[in-house]
N, C-alpha and C positions, 0 to 999 in steps of 0.2 A: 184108358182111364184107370186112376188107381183108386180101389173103393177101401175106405178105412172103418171102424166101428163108430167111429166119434160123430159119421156124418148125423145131421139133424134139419129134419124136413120142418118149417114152421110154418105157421097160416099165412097164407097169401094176402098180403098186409096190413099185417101185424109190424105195430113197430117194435123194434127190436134195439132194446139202452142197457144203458148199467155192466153190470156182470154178467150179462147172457151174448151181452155183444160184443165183451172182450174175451169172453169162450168162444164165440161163433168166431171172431177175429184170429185168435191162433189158430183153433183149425185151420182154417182157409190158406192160413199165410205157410202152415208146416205141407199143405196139399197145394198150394201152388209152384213151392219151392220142389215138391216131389215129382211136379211134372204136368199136373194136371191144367188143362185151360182152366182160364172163368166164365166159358160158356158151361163148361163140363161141370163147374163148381155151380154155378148157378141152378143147373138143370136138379142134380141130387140135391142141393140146399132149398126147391123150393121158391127162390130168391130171383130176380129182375140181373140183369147183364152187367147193371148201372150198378145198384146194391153193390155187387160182389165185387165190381172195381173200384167204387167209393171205398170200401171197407179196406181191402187192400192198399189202397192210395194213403188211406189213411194211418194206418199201420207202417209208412214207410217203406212198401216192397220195391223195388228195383223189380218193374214188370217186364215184359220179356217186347223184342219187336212183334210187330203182326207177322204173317203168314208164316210157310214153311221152309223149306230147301231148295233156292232154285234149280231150275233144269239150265244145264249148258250147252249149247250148242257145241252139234257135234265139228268136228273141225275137218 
C-alpha cells in the first residue's frame, strides 16, 4: 500500500460534491495509477468499495483486471 499525505478520512456518509470531490478525485486517480487497490483506497479514504470505483469510473481511469498472477502449472 503506498500511503501519501494528501490521503483524507471523511464521515461516514457524508456526501462528498463540488471542489472537495474533484480534490478527493485526483488523489484517488494519481494513488491508483501508483499501484494501490480500491479496496486499499477505500479502507484509508473512509469511503464504500462502490464510492472509490464510481469516483474513478468517473474520472475516466482505465481500471486494472481483478485478481493477481496466475500460478502455472508445473510441467
Amino acid at each position: 500500500m503506498v500511503a501519501t499525505g494528501t490521503s483524507t478520512t471523511t464521515e461516514k456518509g457524508r456526501r462528498i460534491i463540488g471542489a472537495e470531490r474533484q480534490t478527493l478525485a485526483k488523489d484517488l486517480v494519481e494513488r491508483y495509477a501508483a499501484g494501490e487497490s480500491i479496496r486499499a483506497l477505500a479502507t484509508s479514504t473512509g469511503r464504500s468499495y462502490g464510492f472509490v470505483h464510481r469516483v474513478l469510473s468517473e474520472s475516466e481511469v482505465q481500471l486494472r483486471q481483478r485478481g493477481g498472477a496466475r500460478r502455472r502449472k508445473k510441467a
